[in-house]
Each structure stands twice: as structure tokens, then as C-alpha cells.
N, C-alpha and C positions, 0 to 999 in steps of 0.2 A: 378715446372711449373711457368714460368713469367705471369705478366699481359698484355694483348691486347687492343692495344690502340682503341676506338670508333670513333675518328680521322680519316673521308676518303677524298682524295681529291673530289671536285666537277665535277663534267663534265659539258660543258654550258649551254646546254641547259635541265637541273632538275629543278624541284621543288621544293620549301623547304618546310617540312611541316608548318613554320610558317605562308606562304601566304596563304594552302586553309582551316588549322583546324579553330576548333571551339576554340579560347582559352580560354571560361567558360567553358571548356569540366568539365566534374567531374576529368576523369584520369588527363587533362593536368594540372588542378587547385592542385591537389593532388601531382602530380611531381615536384612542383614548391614550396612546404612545407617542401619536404625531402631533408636534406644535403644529396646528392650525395658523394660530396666531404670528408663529413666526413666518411659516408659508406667505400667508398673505404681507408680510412686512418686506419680506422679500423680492415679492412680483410687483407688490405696488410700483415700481418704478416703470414699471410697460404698460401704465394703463396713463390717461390722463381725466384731470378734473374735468374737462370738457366734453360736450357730445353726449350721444345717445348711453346712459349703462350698460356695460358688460357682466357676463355672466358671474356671478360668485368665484374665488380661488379657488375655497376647498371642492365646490364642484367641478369644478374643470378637472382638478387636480386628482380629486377623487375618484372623477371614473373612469379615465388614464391607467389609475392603479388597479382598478377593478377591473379593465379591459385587458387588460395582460394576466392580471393574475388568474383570469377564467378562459382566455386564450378564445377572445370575440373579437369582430371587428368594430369600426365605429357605429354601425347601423345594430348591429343585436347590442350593444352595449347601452345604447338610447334605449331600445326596449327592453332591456331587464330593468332598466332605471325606473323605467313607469309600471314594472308590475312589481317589481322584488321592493318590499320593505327596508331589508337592511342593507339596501343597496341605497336606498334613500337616508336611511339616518348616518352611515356612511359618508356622504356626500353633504352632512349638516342641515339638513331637514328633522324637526321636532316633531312633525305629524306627516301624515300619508297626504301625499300631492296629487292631485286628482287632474291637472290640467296639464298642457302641454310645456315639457322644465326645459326643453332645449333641442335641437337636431344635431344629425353626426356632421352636418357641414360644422358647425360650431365647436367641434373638435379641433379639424383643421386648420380652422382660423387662430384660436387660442394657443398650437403647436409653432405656427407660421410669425405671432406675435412673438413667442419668449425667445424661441432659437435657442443655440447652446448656452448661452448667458445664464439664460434662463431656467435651463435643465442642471447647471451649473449650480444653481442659487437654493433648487429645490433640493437634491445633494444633499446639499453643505447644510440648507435648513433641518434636514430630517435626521441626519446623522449628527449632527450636533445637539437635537434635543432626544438621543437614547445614548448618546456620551454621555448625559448630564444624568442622565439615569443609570452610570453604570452597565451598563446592557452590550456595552461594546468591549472585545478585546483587542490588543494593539501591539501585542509583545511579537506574535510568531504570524506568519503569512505563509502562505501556497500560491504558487504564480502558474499560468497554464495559457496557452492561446489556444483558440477555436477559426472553423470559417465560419462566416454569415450569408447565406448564399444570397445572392436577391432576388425579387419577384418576376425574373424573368424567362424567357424560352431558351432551350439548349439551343445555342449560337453555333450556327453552320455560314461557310462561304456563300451559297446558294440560297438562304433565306436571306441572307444579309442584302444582296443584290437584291432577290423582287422585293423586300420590305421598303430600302431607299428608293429604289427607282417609282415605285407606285408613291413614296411620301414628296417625289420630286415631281410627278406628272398630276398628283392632287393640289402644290402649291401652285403649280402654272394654272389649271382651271382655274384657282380662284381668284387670283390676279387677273383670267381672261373675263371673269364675270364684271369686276368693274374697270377695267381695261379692255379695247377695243384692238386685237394686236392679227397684223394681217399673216403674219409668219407661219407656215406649215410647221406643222410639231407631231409628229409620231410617238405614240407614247409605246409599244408593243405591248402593250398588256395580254392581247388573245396568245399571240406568240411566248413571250416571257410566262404567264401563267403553264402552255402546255410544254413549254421544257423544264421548267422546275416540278412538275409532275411526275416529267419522264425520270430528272433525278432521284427521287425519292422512293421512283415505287417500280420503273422498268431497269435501272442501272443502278442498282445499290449494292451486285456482287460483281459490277463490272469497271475497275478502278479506271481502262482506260476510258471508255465512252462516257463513262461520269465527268472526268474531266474537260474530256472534249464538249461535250454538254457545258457546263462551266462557264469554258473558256467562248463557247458562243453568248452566253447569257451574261457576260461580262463584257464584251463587246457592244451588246442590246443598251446594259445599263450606262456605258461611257456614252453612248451614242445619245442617249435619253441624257444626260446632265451636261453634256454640251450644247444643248438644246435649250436648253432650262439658264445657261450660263449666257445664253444671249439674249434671252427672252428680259433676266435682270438687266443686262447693261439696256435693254430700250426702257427699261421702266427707269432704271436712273435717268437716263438721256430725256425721260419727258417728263422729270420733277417727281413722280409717285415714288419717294427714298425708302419711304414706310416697309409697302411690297417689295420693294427690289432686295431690299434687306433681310426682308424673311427668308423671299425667295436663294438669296444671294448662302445663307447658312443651311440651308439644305441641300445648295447645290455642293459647299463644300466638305460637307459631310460624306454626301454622294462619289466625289473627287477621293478620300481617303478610303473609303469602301472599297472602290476598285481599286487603286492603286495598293491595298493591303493582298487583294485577292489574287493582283497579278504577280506581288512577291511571291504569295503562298504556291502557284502553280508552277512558277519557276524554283521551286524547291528551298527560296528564302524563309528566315525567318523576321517578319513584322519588330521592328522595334518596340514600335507604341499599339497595342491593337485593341479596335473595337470588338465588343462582341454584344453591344444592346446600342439599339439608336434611340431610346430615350434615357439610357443608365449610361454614357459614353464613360465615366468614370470603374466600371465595373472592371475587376481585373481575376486574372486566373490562378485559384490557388488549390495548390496540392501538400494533402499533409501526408500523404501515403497513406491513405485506409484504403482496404482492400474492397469494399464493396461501394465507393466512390473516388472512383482515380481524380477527378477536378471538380472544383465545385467553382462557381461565377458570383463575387461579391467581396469582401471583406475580410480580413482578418481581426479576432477580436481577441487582446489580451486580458486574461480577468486575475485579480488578485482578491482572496479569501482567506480569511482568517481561522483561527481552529473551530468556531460554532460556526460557520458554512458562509458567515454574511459577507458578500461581495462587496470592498470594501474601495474598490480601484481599478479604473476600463481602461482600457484604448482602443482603440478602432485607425485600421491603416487599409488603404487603397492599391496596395499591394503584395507582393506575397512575401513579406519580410521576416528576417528570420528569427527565431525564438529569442537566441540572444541580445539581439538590441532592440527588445522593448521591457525589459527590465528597468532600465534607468527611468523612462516615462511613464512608468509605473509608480516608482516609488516617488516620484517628485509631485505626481497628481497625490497620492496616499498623503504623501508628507503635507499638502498643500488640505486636501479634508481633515486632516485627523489632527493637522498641530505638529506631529512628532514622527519619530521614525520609528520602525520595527525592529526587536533585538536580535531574531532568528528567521530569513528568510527561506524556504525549502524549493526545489522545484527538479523536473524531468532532464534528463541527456541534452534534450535539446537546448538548454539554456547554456551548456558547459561551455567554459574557456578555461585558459592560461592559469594557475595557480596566483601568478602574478598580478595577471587583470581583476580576477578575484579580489584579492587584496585590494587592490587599487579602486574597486568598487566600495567595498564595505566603508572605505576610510573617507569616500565620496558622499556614501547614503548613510552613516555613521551607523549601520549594521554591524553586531558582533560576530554573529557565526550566520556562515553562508552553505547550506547543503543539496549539493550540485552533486550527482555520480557523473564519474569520469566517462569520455566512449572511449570504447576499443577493449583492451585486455588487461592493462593495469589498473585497479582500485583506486577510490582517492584515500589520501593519505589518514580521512576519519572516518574510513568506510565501517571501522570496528569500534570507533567511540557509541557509546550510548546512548549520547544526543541526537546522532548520526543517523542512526535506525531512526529512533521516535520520531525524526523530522520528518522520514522518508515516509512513514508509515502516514503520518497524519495529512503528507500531499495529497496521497488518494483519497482525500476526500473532495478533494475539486473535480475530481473524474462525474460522481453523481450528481454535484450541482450543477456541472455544464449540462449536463443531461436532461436536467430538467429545466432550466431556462428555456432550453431547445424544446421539449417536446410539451410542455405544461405551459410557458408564458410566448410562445413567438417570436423565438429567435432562430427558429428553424429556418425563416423565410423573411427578410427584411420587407416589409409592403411599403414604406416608407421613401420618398423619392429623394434623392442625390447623396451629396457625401454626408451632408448635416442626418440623413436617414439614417443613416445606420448607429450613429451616436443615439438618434431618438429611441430608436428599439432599444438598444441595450439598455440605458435609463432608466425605462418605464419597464424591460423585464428584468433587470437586478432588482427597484424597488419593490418590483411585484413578488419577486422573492424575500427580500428582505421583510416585506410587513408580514409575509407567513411565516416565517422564519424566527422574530421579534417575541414573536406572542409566543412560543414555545417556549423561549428561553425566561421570558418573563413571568412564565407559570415556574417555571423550573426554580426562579430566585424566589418568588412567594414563600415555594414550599420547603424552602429552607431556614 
């Protein structure tokens, strides 16, 4: 797909939005920071000369950052496109667009084209052209991880079972629609719906007949995917590979379900465990907050600088601990920015070895590293002066996580598999950083 030019002829008698905007808008001030030009030099490489024109960069790109930073999804985000003005000159339009500029399926598409390359590339593009302005600091960092929860249901043994077993008795209809298959197949649906019933709302202060419940409706489910597990071998055995295929991963999705369920009832603990059957990557983390013991998704490390700009992500699939995402911290930072940081700061949870300490700085060629010790003794610059001011200035990551979370949509990843959760963060750092930009760049004006 080629690129489409934002290039339209004028008609006489238009407008342009230069004559009635406001140009200290926040959006227009914030437009006027981002190389466009290099955006687009950047993504050029995911489009081709060939085929039907794609939609504009900076539009794509534009309302990405507009959709985060107003915290809409793809469908209200199309529609503020076509009512809002400077949601439009934002997005590189000269005059007010009166016809149809795009759908929210065209979001998707355009997310699905760059992939992280490509989230990579727009980064590197936008923070390399407010280096060149200055606008960025590079000396001192604040390091912190968060969870990202995903768009899922709190994951129970008992919904996990009807959820698969009904997605394993919907794959055999559909293979029975164009396959002709003589085999009795019981799917228990009337049954399985009234015992998951009974769990949820007649046995919920009754630990043993909940179980015992359970343990009958996990029998229902093995009984339903060994069903299902014959049904594929006849659809291989008469050539349809396609269906037997499909059917063939549901069944063994179905297969790890119960067999997780039956660890769980005999008082095991799951190695590897599901807790979404369309997020099977989701994993369980707890940071100890008190008024959310586990949260279902992602871990996300963020490093920020002293004027608040998120300058360095990570995203991990597990519930890894604060100390060893440090390192792929600074090597993504060192990899954006050119250079390394002279003074990094951060919380107990990061703390090790005085030793490994050392062994780090001389690795990420950091001067001073300000970590407080756990337990009861201080660290040894707990009274230097530098010591304090780093300490002081970490909390300042405390209110930017906060508000990526609750201002751009990182409260709730909507975003599907592992590349998902890299995609939110992305688009709510950037979404932070272009409000964040325009303050600091009134602030250099007026000096």
C-alpha cells in the first residue's frame, strides 16, 4: 500500500485554519515540536509504492496520540476527528474536512502494519527532534515499575471451565455444519450452565460443596474435550486438516484448563497458568497494594527524567522483580538518547549488593547510583547531599505513573497479545510527553 498525499487543492472561497485558530492552542503548539517529516521518513519503509494509497502518517500517527491523550477509544476518536477543528489541524489538515477522513477499523490496520519496529522508529523520531531542540534532559533518571492490567474478567477455576468447554462445543458445531459427522457428542451445556450457577451464587460461603461442584464440572469439561479430541482425528482422517486444526487448539487449550484445575483441587500449585483464553500470555502480579492484592497483565518499567518525560519502557510477561529490569532500561535509554545517564535514582525495590552496584554503574557507565538500603542499616550516602536531592526528585514518578494510568489508558491494556501492551505504553508515554513538551517549551521561551 502507497502513501497519500494531505496535499488538496483549495476552493476560493475556505478558510484556513491558520486565520481563526488559536496558535498557543496546546495541540497546535505540540504540532509544531514534532518532526512530521521525519515521522513520515521513518514509516516509509511499511508502506509500498504499489496498490491502492494509505492513509497519511501524520494522520495515523496523529490520532494515536490524540486518542491516548484524551483517553477515547478508536470509534470516539474518529468522531472527535470530524467535529473537533484542532484535532484536525493536528493531524495535518489546512482547512476543515467536511467528508468521511477514515474509520476506527483503520486504526487497527495501521497498529498491525508497523508493529514494534515501528513504534520503535516513531520513539526515536520524536525524541530525537526535541533533543535537537534542547528540550530534553539526560543527566539524572527516576526508574519505577507499575502493573498493566488487561482487558480481561477476574479469572476463576469454574468460569475457566464453562468458558472453554462452550468454545470447544461451538468449534465442533461448526465443523458439524460442513462436515457430516455420525458420532453422538454431548455437549452439557443445560447441566454445566446450572452448576456454575450453583457455584457462584448458592455455594460461595460453602468451600466444600463449591469444590465438590467443581470437581463435577471438570469432569463435564474433560468429558466434552475428549469428544471434541475425536471428532479432530476424524476430520484429519478424512483430509479437512484446516478444521481439524482449529478444532485440534481448542481442544488443547481445553486439555491444560483441566488439567491446571485438577492440580488446583488437589492442593498443587500450576507451573505455567492460564487465567484468559484469549490473553493465554497474561500472567499474575502482585506488587502489594493494599486495596488490590493481584492484578492480571504486565509489568511495566518506566524511566523519567527530572521534567517528568518518560524517556525508557519495558514491558515483561511476568511478575519480575524490580531489580533486573534496570539493565534493559538503560540499554533501551542508552539506545534513544545516544548516551548514558550521570545520576540514576530509584525505590528499596531496586536495591542490591554494594558490589553489584558498582558492577553496574561501570557496565551502564553511571556515576552515582541512589538506591536506599532494606532492612535497618542506611546506605553508606544516605547523609550525602546528592543522596537526598536524588531521593527527593524520584517522587516524581510516583504522579506520572498516575496519570498515564488514569488520564491516557494504561489503567487497562485493550490492546491484544504481548506486542499489546508495548502498544499502550507508547502511545500513553507519547501522549504524555507532547503535554508535557509544550510546558517545558513555554517555560524556555520565557526565559
Amino acid at each position: 500500500m502507497s502513501l497519500k498525499s494531505t496535499e488538496r487543492q483549495l476552493f476560493m472561497y475556505v478558510t484556513l485554519f491558520s486565520d481563526i485558530l488559536n496558535p498557543d492552542h496546546d495541540l497546535l503548539q505540540a504540532s509544531r515540536l514534532i518532526d512530521w517529516d521525519g515521522l513520515e521518513k521513518a514509516l516509509s519503509p511499511f508502506y509500498s509504492p504499489l496498490g491502492r494509497s494509505g492513509k497519511p502518517i501524520r494522520l495515523m500517527v496523529g490520532i494515536h496520540i490524540l486518542k491516548h491523550r484524551y483517553n477515547t477509544s478508536d470509534e470516539q476518536a474518529v468522531e472527535m476527528l470530524h467535529e473537533n477543528a484542532y484535532w484536525q489541524c493536528f493531524c495535518g489538515f489546512t482547512t476543515f474536512q467536511k467528508g468521511l477522513l477514515l474509520e476506527a477499523s483503520s486504526l487497527v490496520k495501521f497498529r498491525n502494519r508497523i508493529g514494534q519496529k515501528g513504534l520503535e522508529a516513531i520513539e526515536a523520531a520524536i525524541l530525537k527532534a526535541w533533543q535537537g531542540l534542547g528540550l530534553v534532559k539526560t543527566k539524572r533518571l527516576s526508574l519505577d515499575t507499575t502493573a498493566q492490567p488487561k482487558n480481561i474478567a477476574y479469572p476463576t477455576d469454574a468460569d475457566l471451565l464453562h468458558d472453554v468447554r462452550e468454545k470447544v462445543v461451538k468449534e465442533v458445531k461448526r465443523a458439524r455444519r460442513e462436515v457430516a459427522l455420525r458420532k453422538p457428542f454431548r455437549t452439557f451445556c443445560r447441566v454445566g450452565k446450572k452448576i456454575l450457577l450453583k457455584i457462584k451464587k448458592v455455594q460461595r460461603n460453602d468451600p466444600a460443596a463449591r469444590n465438590a461442584s467443581l470437581q463435577e464440572l471438570r469432569r463435564m469439561t474433560q468429558r466434552v474435550v475428549r469428544q471434541a479430541g475425536r471428532v479432530a482425528n476424524t476430520l484429519y482422517a478424512r483430509g479437512y486438516q484446516e478444521l481439524g486444526r482449529k478444532l485440534n487448539r481448542v481442544v488443547s487449550l481445553g486439555k491444560t484448563v483441566v488439567s491446571q484445575t485438577q492440580q488446583v483441587l488437589a492442593g498443587e500449585k500450576p507451573k505455567s497458568r492460564i487465567y484468559s483464553l484469549h490473553e493465554s500470555q497474561v500472567a499474575a502480579i502482585k506488587k502489594g497494594k493494599s486495596h488490590v492484592t493481584c492484578e492480571f497483565g504486565a509489568v511495566v518499567s518506566l524511566a523519567i527524567n527530572e521534567d517528568g518525560l518518560v524517556l525508557s519502557h519495558r514491558e515483561y510477561q511476568h511478575n519480575v522483580a524490580d531489580v533486573k529490569t534496570i539493565g534493559p532500561l538503560m540499554a533501551r535509554f542508552k539506545q534513544q538518547t545516544g548516551r548514558s545517564p550521570k545520576e540514576v535514582s530509584a525505590d528499596r525495590g531496586f536495591d542490591q549488593s554494594k558490589r553489584k552496584q558498582q558492577s553496574c554503574c561501570r557496565r551502564w557507565q553511571i556515576q552515582r547510583l541512589a538506591i536506599p538500603k532494606k532492612g535497618r542499616r542506611p546506605h553508606p550516602d544516605s547523609y550525602q547531599g546528592w543522596f537526598k536531592k536524588a531521593l527527593k526528585r524520584r517522587v516524581k514518578i510516583e504522579p506520572v505513573i498516575s496519570h498515564l494510568k488514569s488520564d491516557h489508558r494504561m489503567n487497562r491494556c485493550r490492546y491484544k497479545g504481548v506486542g499489546g501492551d508495548t502498544t499502550n505504553v507508547v502511545w500513553a508515554s507519547l501522549a504524555w510527553n507532547t503535554k508535557k513538551i509544550t510546558s517545558l517549551y513555554r517555560k524556555k521561551k520565557k526565559r
